[in-house]
BARO-526205 format. One record per residue (C-alpha): residue in one letter; x, y, z; residue number from 1. Coordinates in nm, 4 decimals, always signed. Last residue first. Layout:
BEGIN
['A', [X, Y, Z], NUM],
...
This chain:
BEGIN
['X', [-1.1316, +0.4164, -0.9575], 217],
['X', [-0.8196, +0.6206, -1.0609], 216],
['X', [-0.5138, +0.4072, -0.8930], 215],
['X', [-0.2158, +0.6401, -0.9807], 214],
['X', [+0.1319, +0.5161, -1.0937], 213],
['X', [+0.4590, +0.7017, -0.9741], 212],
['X', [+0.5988, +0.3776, -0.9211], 211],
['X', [+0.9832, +0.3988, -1.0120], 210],
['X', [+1.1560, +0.1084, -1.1212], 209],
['X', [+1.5007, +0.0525, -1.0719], 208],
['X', [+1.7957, -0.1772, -1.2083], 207],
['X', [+1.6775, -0.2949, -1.5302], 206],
['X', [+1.8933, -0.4859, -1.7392], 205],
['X', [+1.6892, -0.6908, -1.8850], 204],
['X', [+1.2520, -0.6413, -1.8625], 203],
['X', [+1.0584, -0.8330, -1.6075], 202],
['X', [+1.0811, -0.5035, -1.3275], 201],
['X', [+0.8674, -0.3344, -1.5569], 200],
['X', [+0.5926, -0.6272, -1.6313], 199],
['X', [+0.5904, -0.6562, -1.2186], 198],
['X', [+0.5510, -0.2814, -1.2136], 197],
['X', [+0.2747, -0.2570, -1.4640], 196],
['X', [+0.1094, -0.6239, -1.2723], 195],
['X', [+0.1167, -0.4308, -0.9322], 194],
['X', [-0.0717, -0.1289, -1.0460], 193],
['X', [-0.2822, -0.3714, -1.1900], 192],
['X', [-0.3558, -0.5123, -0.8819], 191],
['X', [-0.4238, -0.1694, -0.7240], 190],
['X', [-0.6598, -0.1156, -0.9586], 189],
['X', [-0.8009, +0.1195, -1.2648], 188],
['X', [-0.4765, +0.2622, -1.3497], 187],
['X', [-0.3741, +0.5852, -1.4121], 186],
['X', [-0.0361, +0.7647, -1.5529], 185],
['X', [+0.3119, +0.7358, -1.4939], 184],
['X', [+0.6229, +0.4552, -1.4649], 183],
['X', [+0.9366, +0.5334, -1.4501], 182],
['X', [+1.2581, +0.2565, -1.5469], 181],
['X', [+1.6354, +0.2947, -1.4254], 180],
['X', [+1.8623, +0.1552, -1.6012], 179],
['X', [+1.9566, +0.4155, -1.8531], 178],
['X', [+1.6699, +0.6302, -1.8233], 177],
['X', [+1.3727, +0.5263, -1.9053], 176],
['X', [+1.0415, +0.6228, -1.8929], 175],
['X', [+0.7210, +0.4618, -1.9733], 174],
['X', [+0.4032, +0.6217, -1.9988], 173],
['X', [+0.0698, +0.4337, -1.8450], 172],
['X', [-0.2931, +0.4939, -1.9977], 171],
['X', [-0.2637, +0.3244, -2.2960], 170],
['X', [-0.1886, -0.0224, -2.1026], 169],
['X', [-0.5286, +0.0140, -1.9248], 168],
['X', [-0.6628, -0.1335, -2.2343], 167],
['X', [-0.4333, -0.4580, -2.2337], 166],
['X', [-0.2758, -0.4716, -1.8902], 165],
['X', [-0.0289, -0.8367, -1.9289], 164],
['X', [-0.0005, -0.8010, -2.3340], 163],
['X', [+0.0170, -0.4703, -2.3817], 162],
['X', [+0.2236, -0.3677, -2.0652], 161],
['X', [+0.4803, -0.5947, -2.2379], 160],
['X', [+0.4600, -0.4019, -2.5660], 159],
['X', [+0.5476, -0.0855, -2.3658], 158],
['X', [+0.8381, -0.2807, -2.1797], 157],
['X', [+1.0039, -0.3728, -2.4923], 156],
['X', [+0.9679, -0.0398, -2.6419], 155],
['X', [+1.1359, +0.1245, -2.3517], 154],
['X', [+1.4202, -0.0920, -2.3729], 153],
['X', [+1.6079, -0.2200, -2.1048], 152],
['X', [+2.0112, -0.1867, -2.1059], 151],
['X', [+2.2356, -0.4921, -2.0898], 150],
['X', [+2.6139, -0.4327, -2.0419], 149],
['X', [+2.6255, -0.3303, -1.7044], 148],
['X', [+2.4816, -0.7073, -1.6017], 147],
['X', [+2.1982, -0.5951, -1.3947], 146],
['X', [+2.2141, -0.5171, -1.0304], 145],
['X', [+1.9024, -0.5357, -0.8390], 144],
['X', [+2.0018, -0.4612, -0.4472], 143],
['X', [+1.8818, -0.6701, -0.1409], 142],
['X', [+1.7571, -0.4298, +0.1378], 141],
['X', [+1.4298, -0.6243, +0.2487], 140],
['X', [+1.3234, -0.6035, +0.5956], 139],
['X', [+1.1577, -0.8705, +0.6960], 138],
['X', [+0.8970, -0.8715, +0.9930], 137],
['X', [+0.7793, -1.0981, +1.3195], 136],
['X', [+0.9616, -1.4322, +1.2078], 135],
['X', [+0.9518, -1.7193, +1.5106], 134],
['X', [+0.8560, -1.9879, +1.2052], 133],
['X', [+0.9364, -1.9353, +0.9136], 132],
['X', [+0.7023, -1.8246, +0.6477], 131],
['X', [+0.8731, -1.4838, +0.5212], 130],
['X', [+1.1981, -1.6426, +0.5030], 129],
['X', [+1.1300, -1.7917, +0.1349], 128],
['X', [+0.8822, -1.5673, -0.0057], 127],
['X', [+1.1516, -1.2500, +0.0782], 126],
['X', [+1.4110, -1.4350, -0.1308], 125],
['X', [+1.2004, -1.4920, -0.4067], 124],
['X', [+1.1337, -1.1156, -0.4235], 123],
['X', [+1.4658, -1.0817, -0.4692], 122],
['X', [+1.5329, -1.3223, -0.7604], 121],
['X', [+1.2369, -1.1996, -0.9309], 120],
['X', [+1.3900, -0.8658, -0.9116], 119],
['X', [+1.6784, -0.9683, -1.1492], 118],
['X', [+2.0543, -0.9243, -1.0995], 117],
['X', [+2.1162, -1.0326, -0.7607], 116],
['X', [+2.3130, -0.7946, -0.5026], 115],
['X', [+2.3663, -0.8542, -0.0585], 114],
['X', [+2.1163, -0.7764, +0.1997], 113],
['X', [+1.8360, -0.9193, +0.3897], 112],
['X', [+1.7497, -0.8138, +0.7382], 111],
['X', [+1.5112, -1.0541, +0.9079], 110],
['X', [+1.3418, -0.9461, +1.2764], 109],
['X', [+1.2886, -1.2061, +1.5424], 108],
['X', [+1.4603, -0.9599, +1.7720], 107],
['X', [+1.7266, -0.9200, +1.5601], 106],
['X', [+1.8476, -1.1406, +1.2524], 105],
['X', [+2.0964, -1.0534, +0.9779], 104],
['X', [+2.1010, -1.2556, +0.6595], 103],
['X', [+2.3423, -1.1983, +0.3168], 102],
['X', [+2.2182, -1.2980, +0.0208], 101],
['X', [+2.4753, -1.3845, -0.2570], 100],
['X', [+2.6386, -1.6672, -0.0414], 99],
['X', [+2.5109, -1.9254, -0.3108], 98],
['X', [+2.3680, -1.8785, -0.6260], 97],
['X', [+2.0636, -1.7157, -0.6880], 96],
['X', [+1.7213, -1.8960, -0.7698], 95],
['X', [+1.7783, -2.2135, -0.6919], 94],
['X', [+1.6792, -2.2387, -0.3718], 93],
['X', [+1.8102, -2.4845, -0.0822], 92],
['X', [+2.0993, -2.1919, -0.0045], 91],
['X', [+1.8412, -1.9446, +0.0781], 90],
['X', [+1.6265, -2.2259, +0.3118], 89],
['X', [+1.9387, -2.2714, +0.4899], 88],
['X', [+1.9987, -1.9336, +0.5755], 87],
['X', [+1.6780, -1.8427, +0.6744], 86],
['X', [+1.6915, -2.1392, +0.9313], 85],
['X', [+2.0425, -2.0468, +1.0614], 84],
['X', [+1.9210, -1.6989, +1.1567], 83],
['X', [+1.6079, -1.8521, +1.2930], 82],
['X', [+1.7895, -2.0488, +1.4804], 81],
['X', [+2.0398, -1.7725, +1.5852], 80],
['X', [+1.7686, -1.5248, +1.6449], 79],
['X', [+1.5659, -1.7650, +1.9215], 78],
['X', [+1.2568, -1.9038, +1.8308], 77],
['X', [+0.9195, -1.8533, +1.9653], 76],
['X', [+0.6371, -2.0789, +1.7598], 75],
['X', [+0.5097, -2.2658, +2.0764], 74],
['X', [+0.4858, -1.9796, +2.2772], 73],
['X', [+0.2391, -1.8110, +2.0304], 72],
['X', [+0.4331, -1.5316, +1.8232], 71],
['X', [+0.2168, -1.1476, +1.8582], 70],
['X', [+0.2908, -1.0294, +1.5251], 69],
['X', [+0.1627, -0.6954, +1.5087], 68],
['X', [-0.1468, -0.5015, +1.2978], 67],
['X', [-0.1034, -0.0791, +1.2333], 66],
['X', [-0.0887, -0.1302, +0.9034], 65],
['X', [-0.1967, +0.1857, +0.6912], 64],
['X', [-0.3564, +0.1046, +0.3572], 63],
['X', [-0.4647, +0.3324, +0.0484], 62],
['X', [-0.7088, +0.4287, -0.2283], 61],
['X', [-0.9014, +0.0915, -0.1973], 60],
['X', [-1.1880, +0.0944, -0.4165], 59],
['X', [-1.1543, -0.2588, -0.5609], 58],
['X', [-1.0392, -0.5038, -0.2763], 57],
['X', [-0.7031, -0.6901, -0.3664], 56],
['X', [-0.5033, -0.4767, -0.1578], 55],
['X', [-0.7361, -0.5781, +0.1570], 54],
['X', [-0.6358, -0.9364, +0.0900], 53],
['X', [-0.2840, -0.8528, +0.0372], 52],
['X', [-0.2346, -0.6863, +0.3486], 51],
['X', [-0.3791, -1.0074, +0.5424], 50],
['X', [-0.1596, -1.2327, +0.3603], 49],
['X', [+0.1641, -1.0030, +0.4877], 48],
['X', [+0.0140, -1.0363, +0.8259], 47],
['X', [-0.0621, -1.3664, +0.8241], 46],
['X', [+0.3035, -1.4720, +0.6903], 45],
['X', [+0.4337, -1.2427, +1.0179], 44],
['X', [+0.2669, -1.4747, +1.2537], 43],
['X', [-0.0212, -1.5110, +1.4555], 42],
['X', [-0.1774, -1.1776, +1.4176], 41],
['X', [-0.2707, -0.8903, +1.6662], 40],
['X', [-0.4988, -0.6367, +1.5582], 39],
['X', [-0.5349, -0.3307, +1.3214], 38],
['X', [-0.5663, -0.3036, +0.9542], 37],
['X', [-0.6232, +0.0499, +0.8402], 36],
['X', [-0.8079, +0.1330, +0.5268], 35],
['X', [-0.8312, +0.4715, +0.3096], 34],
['X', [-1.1158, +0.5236, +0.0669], 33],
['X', [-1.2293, +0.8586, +0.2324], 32],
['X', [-1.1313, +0.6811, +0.6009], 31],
['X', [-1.2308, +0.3193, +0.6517], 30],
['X', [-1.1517, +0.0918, +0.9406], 29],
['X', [-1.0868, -0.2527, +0.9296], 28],
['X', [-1.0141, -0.4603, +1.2565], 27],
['X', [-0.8076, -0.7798, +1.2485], 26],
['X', [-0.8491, -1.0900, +1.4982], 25],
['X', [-1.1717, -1.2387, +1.3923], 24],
['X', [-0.9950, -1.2379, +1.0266], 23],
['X', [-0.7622, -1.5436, +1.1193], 22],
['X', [-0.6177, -1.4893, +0.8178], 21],
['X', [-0.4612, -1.8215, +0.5607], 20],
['X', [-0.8128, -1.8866, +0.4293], 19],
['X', [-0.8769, -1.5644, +0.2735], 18],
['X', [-1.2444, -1.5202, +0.2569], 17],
['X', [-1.2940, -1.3674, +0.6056], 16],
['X', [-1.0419, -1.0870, +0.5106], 15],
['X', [-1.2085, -1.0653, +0.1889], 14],
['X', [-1.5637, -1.0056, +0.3304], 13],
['X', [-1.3792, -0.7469, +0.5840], 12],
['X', [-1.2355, -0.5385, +0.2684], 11],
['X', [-1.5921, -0.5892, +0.1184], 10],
['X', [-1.7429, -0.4718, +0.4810], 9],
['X', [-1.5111, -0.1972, +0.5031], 8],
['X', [-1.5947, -0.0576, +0.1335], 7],
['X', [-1.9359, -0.0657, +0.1776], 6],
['X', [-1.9182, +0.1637, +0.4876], 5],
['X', [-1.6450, +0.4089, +0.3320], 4],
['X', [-1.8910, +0.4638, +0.0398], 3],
['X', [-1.8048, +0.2928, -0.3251], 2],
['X', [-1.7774, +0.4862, -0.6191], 1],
């Protein structure tokens, strides 16, 4: 088990390591396995890199934000273009068909909305407005709605965990209930907490999954 002091200097190690953070301009501090980013970051693609660095560190329990997007001058936009920028970019992709993601802007801000029936196809619309330039946050509100005819099965996601998590995979209990997909038990990382509900979210027809995973380190 790793002591708060050795934790903060891997979590800064991998700050410094990830080539998209400017890590001279986040602090890390550590709290019984808990870490809090704080600082000021160029843009809202540095801060979600930045989260995902310190995810990736083995022996975090937990992370509190507390970093903003502080825009340059030269990357200010105002809502409308950035409104018409996410907009464009979400009709350019092939990954849902047009007009099924709706965009709201404020304050720099992105509200998406609207229904697509896998969770691929939502987290693919978060990667594509995330980078633009004058965004400071997305807030992510699109719904997963399956086809009602398809149903996931529990044995299909059990042999998935197999596969992706291996031992880990014996630890974690599946439940479902009609669409919606639970997942309990222990894991050994946050990234493998990730991987049980990416492998969740992977199967048909599912319209929910929910994480009651624990990282036990």
């Amino acid at each position: 088990m790793k002591t708060d002091a050795q934790l903060q200097q891997d979590v800064i190690a991998e700050l410094g390591f990830e080539p998209s953070v400017n890590a001279s301009q986040i602090g890390v501090e550590v709290m019984d396995g808990v870490v809090t980013l704080a600082g000021h970051v160029g843009s809202f693609v540095e801060k979600w890199e930045a989260e995902r660095a310190a995810r990736r560190v083995n022996g975090v329990k937990a992370l509190a934000v507390e970093m903003d997007v502080t825009l340059p001058g030269s990357s200010a936009r105002n809502d409308v273009d950035i409104a018409r920028s996410a907009k464009n970019v979400l009709l350019w992709s092939t990954y849902f068909p047009q007009d099924q993601i709706k965009v709201m802007v404020e304050g720099g801000w992105i509200t998406l909305s609207g229904e697509v029936q896998w969770e691929y196809q939502r987290v693919a619309a978060s990667a594509a407005v995330r980078p633009l330039m004058g965004v400071v946050g997305v807030s992510d509100q699109i719904v997963v709605k399956p086809p009602h005819s398809t149903k996931p099965a529990k044995a299909q996601i059990e042999a998935a965990l197999k596969r992706r998590i291996h031992s880990d995979a014996q630890r974690i209990s599946v439940g479902v209930d009609g669409s919606d997909v639970t997942l309990s038990g222990t894991v050994h990382s946050w990234s493998e907490r990730d991987a049980a509900c990416d492998t969740a979210w992977s199967a048909p027809g599912v319209h929910s999954v929910a994480d009651n995973l624990v990282v036990a380190y």
